[in-house]
N, C-alpha and C positions, 0 to 999 in steps of 0.2 A: 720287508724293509728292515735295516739294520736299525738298532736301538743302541743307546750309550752303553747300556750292560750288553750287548754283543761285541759290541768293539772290546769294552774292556776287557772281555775273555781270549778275543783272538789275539789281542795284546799279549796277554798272559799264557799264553799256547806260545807267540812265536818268539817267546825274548825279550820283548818291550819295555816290558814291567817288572824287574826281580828284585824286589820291594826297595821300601820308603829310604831315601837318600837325603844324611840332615843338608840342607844349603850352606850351612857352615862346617860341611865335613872337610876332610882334606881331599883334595881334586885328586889324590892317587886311591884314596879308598872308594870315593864315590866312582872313580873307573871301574876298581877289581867289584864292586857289590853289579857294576852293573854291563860286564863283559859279553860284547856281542859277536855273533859270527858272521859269515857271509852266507853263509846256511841258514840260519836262523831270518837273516833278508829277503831269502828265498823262499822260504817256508810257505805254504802257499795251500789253501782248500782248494784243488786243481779241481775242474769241473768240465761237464761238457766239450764238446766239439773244439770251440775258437776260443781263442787267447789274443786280447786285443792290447797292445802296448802304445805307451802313451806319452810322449816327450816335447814342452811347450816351451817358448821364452826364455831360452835360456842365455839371451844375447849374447853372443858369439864368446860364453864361457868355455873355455878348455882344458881351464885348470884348474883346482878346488877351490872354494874360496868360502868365504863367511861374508854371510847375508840375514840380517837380522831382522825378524819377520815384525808385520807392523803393530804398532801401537795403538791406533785409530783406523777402524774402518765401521765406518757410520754407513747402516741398510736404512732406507726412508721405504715409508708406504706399507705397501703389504711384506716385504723383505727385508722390517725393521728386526734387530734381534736373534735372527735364524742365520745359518752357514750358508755362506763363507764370510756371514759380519757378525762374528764372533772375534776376539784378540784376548792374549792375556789368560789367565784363573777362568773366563767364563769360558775361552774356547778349553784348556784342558777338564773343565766339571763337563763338560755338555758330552764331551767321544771319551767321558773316563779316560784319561791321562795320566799317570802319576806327575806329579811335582816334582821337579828335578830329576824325572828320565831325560835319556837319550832322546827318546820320541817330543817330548816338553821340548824339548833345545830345539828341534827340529821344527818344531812349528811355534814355537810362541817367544816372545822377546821377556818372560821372566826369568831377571836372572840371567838375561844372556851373555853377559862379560864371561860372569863365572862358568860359566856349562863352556862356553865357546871354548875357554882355555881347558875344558875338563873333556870335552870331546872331539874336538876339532875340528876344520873344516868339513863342507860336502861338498857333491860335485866333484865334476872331473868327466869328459866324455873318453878318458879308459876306463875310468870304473862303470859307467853305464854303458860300456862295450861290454864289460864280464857280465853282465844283467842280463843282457839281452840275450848274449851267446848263451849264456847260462840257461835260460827259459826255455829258447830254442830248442836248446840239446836236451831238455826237459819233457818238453811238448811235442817237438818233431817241428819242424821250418812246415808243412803241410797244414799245420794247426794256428801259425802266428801271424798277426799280423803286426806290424810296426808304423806309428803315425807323429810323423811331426805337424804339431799343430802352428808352426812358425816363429817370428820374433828371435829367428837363429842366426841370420848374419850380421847381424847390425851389435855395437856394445863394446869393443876392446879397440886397442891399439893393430891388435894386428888384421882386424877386420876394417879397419878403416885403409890401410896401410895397401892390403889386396885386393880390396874392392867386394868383399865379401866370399873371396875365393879361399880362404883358408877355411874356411865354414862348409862349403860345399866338399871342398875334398875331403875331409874328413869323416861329415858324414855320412859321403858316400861307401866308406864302411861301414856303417849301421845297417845301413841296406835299407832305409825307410821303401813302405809301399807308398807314401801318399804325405804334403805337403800342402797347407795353403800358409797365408801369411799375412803381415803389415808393414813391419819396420822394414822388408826387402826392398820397398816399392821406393825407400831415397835412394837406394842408388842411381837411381833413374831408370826411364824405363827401358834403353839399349841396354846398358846391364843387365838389371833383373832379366831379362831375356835369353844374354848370354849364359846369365848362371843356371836358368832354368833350365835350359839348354845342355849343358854339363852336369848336372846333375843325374841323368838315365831314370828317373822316377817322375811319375805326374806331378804337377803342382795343381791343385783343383782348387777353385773358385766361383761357384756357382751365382754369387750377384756379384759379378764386375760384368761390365756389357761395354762394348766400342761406343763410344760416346758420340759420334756420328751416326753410325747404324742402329744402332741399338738392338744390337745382337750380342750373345752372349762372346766373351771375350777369350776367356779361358775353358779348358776342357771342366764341367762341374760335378759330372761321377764316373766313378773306377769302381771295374767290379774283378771282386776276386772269390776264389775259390779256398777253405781253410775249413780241412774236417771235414770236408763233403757237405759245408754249406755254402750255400752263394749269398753272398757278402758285397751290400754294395755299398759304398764310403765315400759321402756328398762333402764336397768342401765348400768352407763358407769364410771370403778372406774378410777383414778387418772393416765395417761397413761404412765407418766414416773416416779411411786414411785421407781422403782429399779437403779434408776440414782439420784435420789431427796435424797433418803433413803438408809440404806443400804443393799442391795442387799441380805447380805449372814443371814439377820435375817428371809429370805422368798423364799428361792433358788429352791423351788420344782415350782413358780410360775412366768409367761411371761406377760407381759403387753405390751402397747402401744394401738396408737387410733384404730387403727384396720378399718376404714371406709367401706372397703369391707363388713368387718365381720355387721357391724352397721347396712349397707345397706340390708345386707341377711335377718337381724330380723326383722326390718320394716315390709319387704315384706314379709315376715311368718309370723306377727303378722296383714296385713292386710287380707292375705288369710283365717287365724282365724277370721276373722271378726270382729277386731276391729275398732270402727268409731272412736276415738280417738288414737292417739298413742305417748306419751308420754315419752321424756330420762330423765332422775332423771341424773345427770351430776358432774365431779368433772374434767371436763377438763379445766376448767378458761371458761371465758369470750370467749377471743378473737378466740380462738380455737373454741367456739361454734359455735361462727357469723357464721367461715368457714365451721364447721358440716352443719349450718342452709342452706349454698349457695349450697351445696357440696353435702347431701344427701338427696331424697326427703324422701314426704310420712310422716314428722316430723310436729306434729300439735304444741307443745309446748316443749322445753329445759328448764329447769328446772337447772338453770346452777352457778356450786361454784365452790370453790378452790382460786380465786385471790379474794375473799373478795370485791368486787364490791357490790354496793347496786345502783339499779337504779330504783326511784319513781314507775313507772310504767313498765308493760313489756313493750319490746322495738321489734317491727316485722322486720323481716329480711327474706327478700324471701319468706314471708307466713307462716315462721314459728316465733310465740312468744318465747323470751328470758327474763327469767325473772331470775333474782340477787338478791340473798336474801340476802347480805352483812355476818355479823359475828358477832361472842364474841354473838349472843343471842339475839342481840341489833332489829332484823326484824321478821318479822311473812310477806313472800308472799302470796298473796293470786289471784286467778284468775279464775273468773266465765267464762265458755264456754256453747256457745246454739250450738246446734247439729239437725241437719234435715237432712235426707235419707244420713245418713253416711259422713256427712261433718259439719264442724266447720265454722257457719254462723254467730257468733258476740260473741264478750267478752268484760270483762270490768275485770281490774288488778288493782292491790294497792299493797304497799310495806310499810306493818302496820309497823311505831315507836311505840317500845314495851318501853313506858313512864313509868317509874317504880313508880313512884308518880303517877300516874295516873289511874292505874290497880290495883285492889284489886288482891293480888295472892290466888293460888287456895289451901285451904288448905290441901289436902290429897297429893298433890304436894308438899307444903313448909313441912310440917311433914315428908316425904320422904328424903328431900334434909335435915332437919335436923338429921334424924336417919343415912342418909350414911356419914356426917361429925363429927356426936359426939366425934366418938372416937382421932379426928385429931383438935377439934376446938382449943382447948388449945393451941398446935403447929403454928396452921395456922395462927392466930391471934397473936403472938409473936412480938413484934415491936424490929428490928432492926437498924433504923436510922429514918431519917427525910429529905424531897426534900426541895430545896426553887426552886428549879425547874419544870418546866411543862416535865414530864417524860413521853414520848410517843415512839409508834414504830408501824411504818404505812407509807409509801411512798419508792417511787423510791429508794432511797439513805438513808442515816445514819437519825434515830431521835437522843434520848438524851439518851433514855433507851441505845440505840446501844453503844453511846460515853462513857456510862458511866461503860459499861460491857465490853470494848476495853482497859478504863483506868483500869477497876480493873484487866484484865488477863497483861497487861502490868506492873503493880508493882505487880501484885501476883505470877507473873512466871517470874520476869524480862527480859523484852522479848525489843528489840526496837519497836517494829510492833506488831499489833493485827489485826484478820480478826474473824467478828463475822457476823455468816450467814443472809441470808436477808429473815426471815423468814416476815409473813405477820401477824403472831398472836403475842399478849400481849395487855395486857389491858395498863391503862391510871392511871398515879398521878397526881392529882391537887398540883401546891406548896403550901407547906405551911404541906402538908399531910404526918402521918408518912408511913413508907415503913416495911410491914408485913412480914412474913413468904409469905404469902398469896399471897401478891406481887410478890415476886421473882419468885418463882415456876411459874406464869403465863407467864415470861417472857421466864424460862429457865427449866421448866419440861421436860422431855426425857428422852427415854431408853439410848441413847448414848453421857453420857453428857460431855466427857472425855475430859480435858485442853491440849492440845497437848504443846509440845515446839520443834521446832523445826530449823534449817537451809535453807533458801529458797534465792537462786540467784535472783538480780533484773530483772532478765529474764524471772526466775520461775514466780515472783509476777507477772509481767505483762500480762502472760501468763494466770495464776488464773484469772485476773480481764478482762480479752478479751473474756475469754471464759464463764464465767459467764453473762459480758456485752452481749454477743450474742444469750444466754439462753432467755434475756429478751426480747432484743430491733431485735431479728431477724425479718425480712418484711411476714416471713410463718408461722404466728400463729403455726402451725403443728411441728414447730423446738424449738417452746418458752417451756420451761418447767416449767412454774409458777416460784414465792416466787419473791424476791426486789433484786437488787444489793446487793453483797456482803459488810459487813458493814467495814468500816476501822477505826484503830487509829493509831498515831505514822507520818502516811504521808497524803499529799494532792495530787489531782491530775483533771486531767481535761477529761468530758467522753463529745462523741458526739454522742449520741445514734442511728445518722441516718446513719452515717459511715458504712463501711464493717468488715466483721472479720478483728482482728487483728491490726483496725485505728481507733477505738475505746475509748482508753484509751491514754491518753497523758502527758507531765509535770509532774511525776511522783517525788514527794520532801518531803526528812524528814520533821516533823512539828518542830524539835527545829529548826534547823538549814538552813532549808529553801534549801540543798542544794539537787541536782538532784539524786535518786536512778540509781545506774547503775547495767547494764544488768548484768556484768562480777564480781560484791561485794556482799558477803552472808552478810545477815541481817538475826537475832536473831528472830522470828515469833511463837507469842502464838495464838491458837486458840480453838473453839470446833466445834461439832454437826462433825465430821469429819464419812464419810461414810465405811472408813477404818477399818477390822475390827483388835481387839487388840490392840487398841489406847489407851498409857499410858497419866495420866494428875488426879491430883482432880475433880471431877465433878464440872460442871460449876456453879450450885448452892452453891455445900461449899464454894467455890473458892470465890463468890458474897457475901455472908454473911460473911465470914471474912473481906473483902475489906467494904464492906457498914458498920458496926458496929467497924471496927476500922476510918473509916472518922466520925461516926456519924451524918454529916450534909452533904448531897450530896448538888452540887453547881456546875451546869455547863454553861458555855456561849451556847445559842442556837443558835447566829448567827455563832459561829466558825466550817462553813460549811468545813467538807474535801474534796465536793466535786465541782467544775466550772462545772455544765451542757454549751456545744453549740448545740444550736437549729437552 
């Protein structure tokens, strides 16, 4: 198992670290102290037989962008304190990081204005073309395998625009082996179909079952051959999209984790004689750890959905977990040696796809510019300007959140806003104008519909307990992914370690400062509502009229709505 002082030296072997950079240096010297290559990305303890590549959530990103990783991620239970709930000084002291590297920028929000502007965007699916092709032509195409673990069509303007078909074409140059998913499942489910369809690669999902029959619904292992081992790669799509999502866009189809069911493929895929057996995963983090304790006979998880990125895999009972975080931003990657049917040593990395850094691949970039042509003019349209740092990423409210609470609040005259706590949108630097391009990264969706409605302070409390409990519940198995529901209009006080229901507290309008009661309707605008025939302007027009009549968004980032006690 890797230790903080291993990381730290592979750091210092591949580049990562070539010393201490002051925060108040000048952003062209803290470049040249700390100049990295595309070599040095690749650099790699090459090992064993298979080579297992790893690409999650990156909502239908194509282009490089900035994403600022979160501030708040609160672990309850036995997964209080440990990775991937680490943020901040505690996550770079725990995997040795230096302070103000390239690698720090890449995973932690210290400091992130300044580094963002010192090293610039990641991401970009040509630069995670030249990675790939790279490893390949490295390892030999007989040795790789390639896994999207989903959360790939859904998230831009031009994935809304195509119906998630600019996402499919594209990365049908990647060549993925193997697909499961979550956010595919709005398109509905004649789409998803079609796209599945067009795609030439499995989509595996081993707990969706016909919800009639009750039979499995999708194909749930793909076996491949890689190195002269047999390889078999269970998918496991998003266990609670029909609670998350809504329901009646995909009604012929049952999900949930299913564990029994999990456990039956294993053991039919070891009886096939697999010496490797591999989940591709959309069940979060925390939920895997528990797969990892819970199910045997799992040599590596493969594991998305909460957008965690953790340096290296992290072993849990024998089984590797490895986080390829989001937005495009990672390239996982993980060498495994293999003798008489058993997994005898590996070595993992969790490539920074450095977009300066990476020559992108051009039959890739020609691609990503042929399926936006017809949209660029659009996408690129400036509708305002931040002087704010616009993010959405953490436990609780960013700025993006506050600032899409203010605008359904005068756009729907509402006293209260609840904007869902989703874990995708990319990042504005201040100073930066705010595109077509922008918004839609924020608030793309089939269901984007501005609700207005009446809600008792019993009701509201109610909403934010039982969303509170989604999160911070102690049985990973009850946690159903995404952040705290995002609020404006009131403040309030959450203790995440509490029980249902003792959760949420102090509950007070923001003008007035005075207490919400249980028994008084307050005026409630919202969207993404799982409801179906939900009337409202979509959350996007809604946003561009609000953002282009302020012209200059301008928000306090410390005017937290929410008191964590810890």
């Amino acid at each position: 198992m890797h230790t903080r002082r291993d990381f730290l030296q592979y750091a210092l072997n591949a580049g990562f670290v070539l010393g201490a950079v002051g925060l108040g240096a000048n952003p062209a010297r803290a470049l040249a102290q700390q100049k990295l290559t595309q070599d040095d990305l690749l650099r790699f303890d090459s090992k064993g037989q298979v080579t297992l590549l790893h690409f999650t959530d990156c909502h239908a990103q194509l282009k490089p962008v900035f994403f600022r990783p979160p501030d708040t991620n609160i672990g309850v239970g036995d997964y209080a304190g440990v990775p991937p709930h680490l943020v901040g000084e505690a996550f770079l002291d725990y995997f040795g990081i230096e302070k103000g590297s390239r690698y720090a920028y890449a995973h932690t929000m210290v400091d992130y204005v300044d580094l963002a502007r010192t090293y610039g965007k990641l991401g970009g699916l040509d630069r995670t073309a030249t990675l790939v092709k790279a490893i390949r032509a490295e390892r030999g195409d007989d040795k790789v395998l390639f896994l999207d673990g989903g959360d790939t069509w859904q998230g831009s303007y031009t994935s809304l625009k195509t119906n998630g078909m600019d996402m499919v074409e594209c990365m049908k140059l990647l060549k993925p082996d193997a697909m499961t998913g979550h956010w595919e499942f709005t398109f509905g489910e004649d789409r998803f179909l079609e796209l599945v369809d067009a795609m030439g690669y499995p989509f595996l999902a081993s707990n969706i079952f016909d919800a009639e029959w009750d039979e499995p619904a999708f194909e749930h292992t793909a076996y491949f051959e890689r190195g002269g081992v047999k390889v078999a790669v269970i998918g496991q799509a998003m266990p609670y999209t029909p609670i998350a999502n809504p329901s009646w866009m995909f009604p012929k189809w049952s999900f949930g984790i299913r564990p029994d069911v999990l456990q039956a493929n294993v053991n039919a895929a070891r009886e096939e004689g697999a010496e490797i057996v591999v989940m591709l995963s959309h069940n979060g983090f925390d939920v895997d750890r528990k797969i990892a304790s819970t199910v045997s006979g799992l040599d590596v998880i493969m594991t998305g959905h909460t957008h965690d990125a953790t340096p290296i895999a992290l072993e849990v009972d024998g089984t590797l977990l490895m986080s390829s975080g989001s937005h495009g931003k990672y390239l996982g990657r993980i060498d495994l040696e293999v003798r008489d049917g058993k997994v005898t040593g590996y070595s993992s990395n969790l490539i920074p796809v450095f977009s300066d850094v990476i020559a992108p691949d051009q039959e890739m970039a020609a691609k990503i510019d042929e399926m936006r042509a017809p949209y660029e003019a659009e996408t690129q349209r400036v509708i305002g300007t931040t002087d704010t740092l616009l993010y959405r990423r953490g436990n609780f409210n960013g700025t993006w959140d506050d600032l899409i609470c203010q605008g359904i609040m005068e756009e729907r005259d509402t006293e209260i806003a609840l904007s869902p706590g989703f874990r995708w949108g990319t990042t504005l630097l201040p100073g930066s104008e705010i595109t077509i391009d922008d918004l839609y990264s924020e608030t793309s969706m089939s269901y984007p519909s501005v609700y207005r409605l009446e809600f008792t302070g019993a009701q509201l409390k109610d909403i934010m307990e039982d969303v509170c409990d989604n999160l911070f519940n102690k049985d990973p198995f009850l946690q159903q992914g995404g952040d705290m529901v995002r609020v404006g209009g009131f403040t309030y006080s959450c203790t995440p370690n509490a029980g249902m229901g003792e959760r949420i507290s102090d509950m007070r309008l923001t003008g007035s400062g005075e207490p919400i009661e249980a028994g008084k309707s307050y005026t409630v605008g919202g969207w993404a509502s799982v409801n179906e025939g939900v009337e409202g302007p979509a959350i996007y027009d809604l946003m561009e009229n609000y953002i282009t009549r302020k012209s200059v968004v301008s928000l306090d980032p410390d005017a937290a709505a929410v008191r964590v006690i810890l």
